[in-house]
N, C-alpha and C positions, 0 to 999 in steps of 0.2 A: 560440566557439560552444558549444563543449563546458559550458564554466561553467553559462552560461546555462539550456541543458538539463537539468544536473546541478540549479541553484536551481527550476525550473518541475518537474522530478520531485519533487524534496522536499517544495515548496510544495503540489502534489497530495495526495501522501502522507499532508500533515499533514488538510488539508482534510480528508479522507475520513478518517481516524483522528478528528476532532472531527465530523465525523457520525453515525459509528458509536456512541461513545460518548454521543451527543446519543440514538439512537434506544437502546439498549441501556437507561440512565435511563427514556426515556418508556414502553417496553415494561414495565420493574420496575414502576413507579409505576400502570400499568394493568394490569397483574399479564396481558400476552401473551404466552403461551409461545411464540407464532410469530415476535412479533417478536423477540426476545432470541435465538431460534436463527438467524435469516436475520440477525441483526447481529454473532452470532459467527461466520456461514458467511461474511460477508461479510470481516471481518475475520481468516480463514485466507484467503482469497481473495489479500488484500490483501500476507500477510505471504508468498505465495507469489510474487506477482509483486513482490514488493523481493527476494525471491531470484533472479529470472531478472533483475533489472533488473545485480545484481550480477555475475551467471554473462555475461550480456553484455558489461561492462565485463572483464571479463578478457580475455575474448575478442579484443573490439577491441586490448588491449594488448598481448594478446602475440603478434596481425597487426601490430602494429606494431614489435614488434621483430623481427621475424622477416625485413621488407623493408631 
């Protein structure tokens, strides 16, 4: 089960990484300084929670050596 969750987090991840850079492109190309801020706030958002997704798996692991 673990796998599985671990390939649907990544698969997310990436999705959402080739959106941001999909909107990042169309903000530049229409010269939006809104959009290009909301697609790099988006994208610390993004690099924040692959850090808690990590800070978790630790977690789980080391409840699980500890039982």
């Amino acid at each position: 089960m673990s796998t599985y969750q671990q390939l649907l987090q990544n698969s997310i991840i990436l999705i959402i990484i080739a959106l941001n850079s999909y909107a990042i492109s169309t903000g530049i190309r229409l010269g939006s300084a809104w959009g290009i801020i909301f697609s790099l706030a988006s994208l610390a958002a993004l690099t924040y929670c692959i850090h808690l997704f990590r800070k978790l798996k630790e977690v789980e692991n080391s409840e699980e050596y500890e039982e």
